[in-house]
Backbone as numpy.savetxt, mean C-alpha at the origin, in Angstrom:
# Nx Ny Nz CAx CAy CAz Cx Cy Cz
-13.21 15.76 5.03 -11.85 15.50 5.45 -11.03 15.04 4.25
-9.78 15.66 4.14 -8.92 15.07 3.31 -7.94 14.26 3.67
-7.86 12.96 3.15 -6.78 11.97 3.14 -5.82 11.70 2.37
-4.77 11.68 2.76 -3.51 11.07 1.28 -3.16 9.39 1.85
-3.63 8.36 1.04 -3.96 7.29 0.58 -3.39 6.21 0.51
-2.23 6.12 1.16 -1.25 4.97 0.62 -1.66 3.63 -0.46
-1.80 4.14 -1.17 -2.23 2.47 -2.63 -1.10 2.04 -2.47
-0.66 0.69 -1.97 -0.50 -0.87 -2.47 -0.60 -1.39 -3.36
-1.64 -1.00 -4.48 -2.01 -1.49 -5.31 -3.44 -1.37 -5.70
-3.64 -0.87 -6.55 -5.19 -1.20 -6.97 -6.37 -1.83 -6.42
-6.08 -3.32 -7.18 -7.11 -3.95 -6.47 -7.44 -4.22 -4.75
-6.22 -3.57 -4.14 -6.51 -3.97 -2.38 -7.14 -2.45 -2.09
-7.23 -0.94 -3.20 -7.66 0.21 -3.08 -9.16 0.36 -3.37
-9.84 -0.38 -3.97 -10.84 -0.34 -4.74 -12.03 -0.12 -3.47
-12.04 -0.90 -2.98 -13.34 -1.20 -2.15 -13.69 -0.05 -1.07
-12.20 0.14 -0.49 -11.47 0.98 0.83 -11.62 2.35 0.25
-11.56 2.99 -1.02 -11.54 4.05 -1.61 -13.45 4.50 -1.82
-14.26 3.48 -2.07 -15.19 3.43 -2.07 -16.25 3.71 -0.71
-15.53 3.15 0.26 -15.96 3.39 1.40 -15.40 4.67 2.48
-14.47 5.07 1.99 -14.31 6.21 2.38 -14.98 7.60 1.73
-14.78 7.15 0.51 -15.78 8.46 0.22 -17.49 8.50 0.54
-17.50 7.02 0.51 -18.79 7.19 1.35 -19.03 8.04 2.59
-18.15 8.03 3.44 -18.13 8.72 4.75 -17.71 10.05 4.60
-17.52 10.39 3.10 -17.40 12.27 2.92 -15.99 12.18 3.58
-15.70 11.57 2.81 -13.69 11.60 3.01 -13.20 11.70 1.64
-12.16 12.06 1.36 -11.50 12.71 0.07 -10.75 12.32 -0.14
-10.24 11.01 -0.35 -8.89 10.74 -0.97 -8.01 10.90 -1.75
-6.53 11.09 -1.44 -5.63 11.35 -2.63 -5.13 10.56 -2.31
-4.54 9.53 -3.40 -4.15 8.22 -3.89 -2.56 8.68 -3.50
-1.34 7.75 -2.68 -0.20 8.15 -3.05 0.30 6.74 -3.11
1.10 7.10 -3.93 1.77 5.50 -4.59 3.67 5.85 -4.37
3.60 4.83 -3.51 5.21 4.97 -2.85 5.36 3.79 -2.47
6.08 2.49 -3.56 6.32 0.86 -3.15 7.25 1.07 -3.70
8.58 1.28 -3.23 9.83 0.56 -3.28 10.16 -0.74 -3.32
9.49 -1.01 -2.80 9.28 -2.70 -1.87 9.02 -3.62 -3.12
8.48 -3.51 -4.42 7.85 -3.93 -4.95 8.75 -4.17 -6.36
8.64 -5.84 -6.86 9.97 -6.36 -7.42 9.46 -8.16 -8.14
9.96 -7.85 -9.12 11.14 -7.12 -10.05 10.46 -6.31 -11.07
10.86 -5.12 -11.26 10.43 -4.06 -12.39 9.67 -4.61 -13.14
9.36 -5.43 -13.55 8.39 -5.64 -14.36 7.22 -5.55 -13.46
7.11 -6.30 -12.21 6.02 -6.57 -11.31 5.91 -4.92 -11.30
6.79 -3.79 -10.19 6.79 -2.77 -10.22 5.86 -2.36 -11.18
5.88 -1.89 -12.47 5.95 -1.74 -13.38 4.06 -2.32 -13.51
3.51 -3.03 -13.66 2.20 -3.56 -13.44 1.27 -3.00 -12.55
1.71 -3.02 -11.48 1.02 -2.48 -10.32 0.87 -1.07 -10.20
2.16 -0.30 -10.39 2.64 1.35 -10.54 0.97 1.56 -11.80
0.97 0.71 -12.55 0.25 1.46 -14.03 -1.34 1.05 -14.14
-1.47 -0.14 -13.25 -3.06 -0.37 -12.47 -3.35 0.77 -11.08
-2.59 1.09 -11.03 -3.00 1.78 -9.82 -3.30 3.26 -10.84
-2.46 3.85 -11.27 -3.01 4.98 -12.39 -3.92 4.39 -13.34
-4.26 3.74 -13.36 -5.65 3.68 -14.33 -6.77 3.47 -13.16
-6.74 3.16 -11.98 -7.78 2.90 -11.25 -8.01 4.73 -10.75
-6.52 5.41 -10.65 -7.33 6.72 -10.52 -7.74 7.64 -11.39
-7.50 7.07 -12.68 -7.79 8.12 -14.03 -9.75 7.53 -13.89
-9.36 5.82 -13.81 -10.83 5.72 -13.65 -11.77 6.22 -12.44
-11.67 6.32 -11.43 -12.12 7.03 -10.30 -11.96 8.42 -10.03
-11.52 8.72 -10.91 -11.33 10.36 -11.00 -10.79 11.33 -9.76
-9.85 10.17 -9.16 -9.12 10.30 -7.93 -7.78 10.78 -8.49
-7.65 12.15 -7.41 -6.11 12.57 -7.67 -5.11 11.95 -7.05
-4.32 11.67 -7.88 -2.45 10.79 -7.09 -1.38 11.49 -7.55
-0.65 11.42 -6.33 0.31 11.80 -6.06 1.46 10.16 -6.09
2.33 10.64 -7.74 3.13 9.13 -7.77 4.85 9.29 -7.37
5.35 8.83 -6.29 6.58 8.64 -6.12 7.25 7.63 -6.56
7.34 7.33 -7.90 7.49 6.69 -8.67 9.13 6.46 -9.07
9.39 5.44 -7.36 11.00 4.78 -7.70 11.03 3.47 -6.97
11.60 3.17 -7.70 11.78 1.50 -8.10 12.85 1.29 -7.07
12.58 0.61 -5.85 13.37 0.94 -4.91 14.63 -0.83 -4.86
15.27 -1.32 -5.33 15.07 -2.76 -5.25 16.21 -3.03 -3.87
17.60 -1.74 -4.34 18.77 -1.61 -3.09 18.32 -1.32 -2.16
17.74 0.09 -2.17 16.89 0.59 -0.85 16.61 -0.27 -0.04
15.23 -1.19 -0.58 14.36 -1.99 0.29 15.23 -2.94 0.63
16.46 -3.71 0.05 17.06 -4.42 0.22 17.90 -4.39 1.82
18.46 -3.13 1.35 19.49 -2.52 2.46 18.57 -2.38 3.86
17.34 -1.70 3.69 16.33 -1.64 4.97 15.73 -2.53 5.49
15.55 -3.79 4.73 14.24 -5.02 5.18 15.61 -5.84 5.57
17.08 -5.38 5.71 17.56 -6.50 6.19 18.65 -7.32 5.42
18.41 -7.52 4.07 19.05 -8.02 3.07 18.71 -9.50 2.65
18.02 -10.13 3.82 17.92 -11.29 4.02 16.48 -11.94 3.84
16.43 -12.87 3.27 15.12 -13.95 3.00 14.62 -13.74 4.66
15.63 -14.55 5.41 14.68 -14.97 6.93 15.06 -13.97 7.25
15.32 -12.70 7.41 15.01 -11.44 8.20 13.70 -11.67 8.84
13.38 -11.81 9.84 12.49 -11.32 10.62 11.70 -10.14 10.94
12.10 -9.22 10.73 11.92 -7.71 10.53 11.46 -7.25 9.13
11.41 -8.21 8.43 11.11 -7.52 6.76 10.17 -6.82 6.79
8.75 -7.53 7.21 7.54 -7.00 6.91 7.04 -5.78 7.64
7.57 -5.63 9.12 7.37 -4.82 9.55 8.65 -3.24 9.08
9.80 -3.28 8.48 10.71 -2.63 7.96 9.77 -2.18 6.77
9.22 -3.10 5.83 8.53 -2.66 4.64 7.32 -1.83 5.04
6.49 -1.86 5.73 5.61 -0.88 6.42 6.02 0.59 6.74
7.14 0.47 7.42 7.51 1.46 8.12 8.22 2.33 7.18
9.01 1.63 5.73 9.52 2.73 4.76 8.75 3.19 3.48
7.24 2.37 3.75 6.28 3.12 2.46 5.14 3.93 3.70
5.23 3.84 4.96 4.06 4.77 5.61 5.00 5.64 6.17
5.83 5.70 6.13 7.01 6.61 7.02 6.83 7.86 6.00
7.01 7.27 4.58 6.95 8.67 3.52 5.44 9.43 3.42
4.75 8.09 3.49 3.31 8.87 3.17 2.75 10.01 4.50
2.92 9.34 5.78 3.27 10.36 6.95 3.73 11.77 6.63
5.13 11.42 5.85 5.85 12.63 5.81 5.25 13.34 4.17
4.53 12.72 3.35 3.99 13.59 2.24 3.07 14.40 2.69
1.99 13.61 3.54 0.89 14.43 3.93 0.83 15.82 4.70
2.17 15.76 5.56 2.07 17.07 6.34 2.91 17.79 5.45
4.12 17.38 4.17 4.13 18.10 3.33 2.80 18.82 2.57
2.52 18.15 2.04 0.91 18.64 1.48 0.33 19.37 2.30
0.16 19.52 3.27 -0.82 20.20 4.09 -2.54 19.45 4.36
-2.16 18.23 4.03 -2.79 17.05 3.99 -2.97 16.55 5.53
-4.00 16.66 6.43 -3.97 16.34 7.46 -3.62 14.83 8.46
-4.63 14.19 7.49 -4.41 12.77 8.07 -3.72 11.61 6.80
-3.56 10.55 6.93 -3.36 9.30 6.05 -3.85 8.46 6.63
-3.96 7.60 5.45 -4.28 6.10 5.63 -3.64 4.96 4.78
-3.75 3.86 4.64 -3.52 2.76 3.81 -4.70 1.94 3.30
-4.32 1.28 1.83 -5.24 -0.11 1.68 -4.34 -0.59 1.98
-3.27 -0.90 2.56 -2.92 -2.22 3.36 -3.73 -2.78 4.22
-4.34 -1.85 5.10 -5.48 -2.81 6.09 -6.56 -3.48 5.69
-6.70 -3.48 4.43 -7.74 -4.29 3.38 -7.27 -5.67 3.60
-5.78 -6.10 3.26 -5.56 -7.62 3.20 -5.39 -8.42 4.56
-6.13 -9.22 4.57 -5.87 -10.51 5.62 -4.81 -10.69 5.96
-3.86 -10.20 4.78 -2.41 -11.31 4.74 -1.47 -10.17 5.31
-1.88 -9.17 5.65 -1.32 -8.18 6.18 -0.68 -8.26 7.88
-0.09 -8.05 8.84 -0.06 -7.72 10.40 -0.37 -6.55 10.82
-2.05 -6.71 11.04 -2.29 -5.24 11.09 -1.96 -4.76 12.28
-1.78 -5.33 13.41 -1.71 -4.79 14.76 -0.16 -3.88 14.95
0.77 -4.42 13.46 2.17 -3.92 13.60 1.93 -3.03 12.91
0.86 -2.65 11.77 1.13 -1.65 11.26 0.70 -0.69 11.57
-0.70 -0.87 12.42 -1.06 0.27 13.06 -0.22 1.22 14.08
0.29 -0.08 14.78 1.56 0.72 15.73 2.67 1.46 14.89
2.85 1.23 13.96 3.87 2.46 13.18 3.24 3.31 12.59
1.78 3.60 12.15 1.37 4.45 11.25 1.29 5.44 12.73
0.73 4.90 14.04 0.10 5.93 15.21 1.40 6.85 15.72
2.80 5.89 15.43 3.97 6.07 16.13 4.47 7.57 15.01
4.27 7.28 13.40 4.46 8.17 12.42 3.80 9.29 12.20
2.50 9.04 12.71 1.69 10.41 12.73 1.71 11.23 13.91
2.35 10.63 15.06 2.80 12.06 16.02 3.88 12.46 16.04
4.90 11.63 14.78 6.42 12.40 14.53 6.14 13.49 13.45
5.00 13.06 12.69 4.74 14.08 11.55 4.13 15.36 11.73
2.88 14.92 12.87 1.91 16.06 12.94 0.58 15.73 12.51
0.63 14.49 11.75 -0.53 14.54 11.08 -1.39 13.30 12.03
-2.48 13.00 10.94 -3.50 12.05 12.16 -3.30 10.82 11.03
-3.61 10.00 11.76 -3.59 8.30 11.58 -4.64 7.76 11.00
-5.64 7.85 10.18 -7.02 7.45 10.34 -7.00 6.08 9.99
-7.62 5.07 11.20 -7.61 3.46 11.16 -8.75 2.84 10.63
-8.92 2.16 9.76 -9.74 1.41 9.10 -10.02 0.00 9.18
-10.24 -0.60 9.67 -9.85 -2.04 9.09 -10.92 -2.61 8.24
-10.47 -2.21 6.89 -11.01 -2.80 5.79 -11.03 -4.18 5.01
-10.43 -5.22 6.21 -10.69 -6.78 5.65 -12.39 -7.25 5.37
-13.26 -6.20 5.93 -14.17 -7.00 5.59 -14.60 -7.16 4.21
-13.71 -6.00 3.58 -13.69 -5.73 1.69 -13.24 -6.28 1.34
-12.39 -7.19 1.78 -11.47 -7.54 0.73 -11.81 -8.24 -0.47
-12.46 -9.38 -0.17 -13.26 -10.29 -1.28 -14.09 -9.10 -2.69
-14.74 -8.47 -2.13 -15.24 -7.48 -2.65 -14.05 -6.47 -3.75
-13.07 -6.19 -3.08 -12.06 -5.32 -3.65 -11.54 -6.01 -4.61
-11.18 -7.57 -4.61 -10.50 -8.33 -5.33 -11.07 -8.85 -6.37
-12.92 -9.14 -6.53 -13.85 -9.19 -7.25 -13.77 -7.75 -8.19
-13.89 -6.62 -7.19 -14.25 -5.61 -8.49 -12.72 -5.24 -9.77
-12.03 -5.51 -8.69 -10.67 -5.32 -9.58 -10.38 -6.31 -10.81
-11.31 -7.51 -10.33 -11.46 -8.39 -11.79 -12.42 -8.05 -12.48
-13.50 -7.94 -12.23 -14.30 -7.38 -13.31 -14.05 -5.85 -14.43
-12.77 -5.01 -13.57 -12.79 -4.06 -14.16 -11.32 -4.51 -15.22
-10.84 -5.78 -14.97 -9.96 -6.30 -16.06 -8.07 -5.31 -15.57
-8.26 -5.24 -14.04 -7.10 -4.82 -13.65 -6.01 -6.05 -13.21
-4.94 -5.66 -13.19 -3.71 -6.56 -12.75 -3.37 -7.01 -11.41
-4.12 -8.38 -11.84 -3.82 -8.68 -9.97 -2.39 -9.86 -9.81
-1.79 -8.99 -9.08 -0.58 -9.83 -8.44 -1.47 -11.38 -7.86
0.29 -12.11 -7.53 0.12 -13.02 -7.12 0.98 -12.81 -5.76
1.28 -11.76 -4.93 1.86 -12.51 -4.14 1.84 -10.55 -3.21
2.86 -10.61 -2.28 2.85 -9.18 -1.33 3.50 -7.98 -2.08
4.61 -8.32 -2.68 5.59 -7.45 -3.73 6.87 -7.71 -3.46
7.57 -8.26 -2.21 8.93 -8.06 -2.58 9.48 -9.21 -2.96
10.94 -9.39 -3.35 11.35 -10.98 -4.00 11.35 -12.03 -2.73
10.98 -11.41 -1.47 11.24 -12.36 -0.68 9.69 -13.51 -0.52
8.83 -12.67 -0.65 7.19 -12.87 -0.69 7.26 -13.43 -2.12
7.86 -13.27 -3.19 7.52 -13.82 -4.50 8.42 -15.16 -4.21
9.61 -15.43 -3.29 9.94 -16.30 -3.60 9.35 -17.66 -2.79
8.85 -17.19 -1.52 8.07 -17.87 -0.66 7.06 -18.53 -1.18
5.79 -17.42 -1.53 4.82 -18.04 -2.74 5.34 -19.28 -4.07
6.43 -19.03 -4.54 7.05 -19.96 -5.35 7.28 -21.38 -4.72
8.15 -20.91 -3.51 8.24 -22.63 -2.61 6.97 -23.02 -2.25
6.30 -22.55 -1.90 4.57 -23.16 -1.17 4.00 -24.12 -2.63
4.45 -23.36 -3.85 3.61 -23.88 -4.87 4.29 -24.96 -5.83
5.75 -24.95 -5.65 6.67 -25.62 -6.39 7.78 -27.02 -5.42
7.53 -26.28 -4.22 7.97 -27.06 -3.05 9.27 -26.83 -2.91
């Protein structure tokens, strides 16, 4: 079976990429975070994630734009938006949905369901809701039991691990928790 991949990022891909090909699944890596801020951060993550598939010898497909208005204008505009996280889901799996049945790519997936820190029950409901607007299939994982594992190998292989979800609203949150 072939999959197109939604990467997040590297290190939340590592483990989830591993275990799918275990199961004689084929992944193609697609990298589509708008969400993800400020360009420099962008910029880190976009270039760990291509070295994790030059190193895995995994093909990607990079939609490689720096979304900062976009995501802005869609998650709401707002810090306490309520809707952010589930808005940010819905405009990086909405595309990958719609790459795959471009491709002729049957199903998708995410390493988003790798992180704890994720709402997976919301995201599943938009990936199931996206794959019968697309055509394509949904394939559900829940890969938290990797995570520790994913986040370990991504250090040992000397990749770039964030500190926080990607957008300025999550970077700035993480900042108050730690700075008060």
């Amino acid at each position: 079976m072939n999959l197109l991949f939604h990467c997040c990022c590297a290190p939340c891909a590592i483990a989830p990429v591993e275990s799918l090909r275990a199961e004689g699944i084929s992944p193609t890596l697609f990298w589509h975070n708008p969400n993800i801020h400020p360009s420099s951060e962008y910029a880190s993550r976009r270039d760990s994630a291509l070295a994790f598939a030059a190193l895995g010898g995994l093909p990607l497909d990079l939609n490689d734009e720096y979304g900062l208005r976009r995501f802005l204008r869609e998650a709401g505009g707002e810090a306490e938006c309520a809707g952010r996280c589930g808005a940010c889901y819905r405009m990086r799996l909405e595309r990958t949905a719609r790459r795959a049945a471009e491709l002729g790519i049957g199903a998708f997936g995410a390493s988003l369901f790798v992180s704890p820190y994720q709402r997976h029950d919301e995201m599943r409901g938009i990936c199931e809701e996206l794959a019968a607007r697309h055509g394509v299939e949904f394939l559900y994982r829940d890969f938290r039991p990797l995570f520790r594992e994913s986040q370990a190998r991504a250090r040992a292989l000397g990749m770039y691990m964030q500190k926080y979800c990607g957008c300025i609203f999550s970077e700035a949150d993480g900042y108050a928790r730690k700075y008060g």
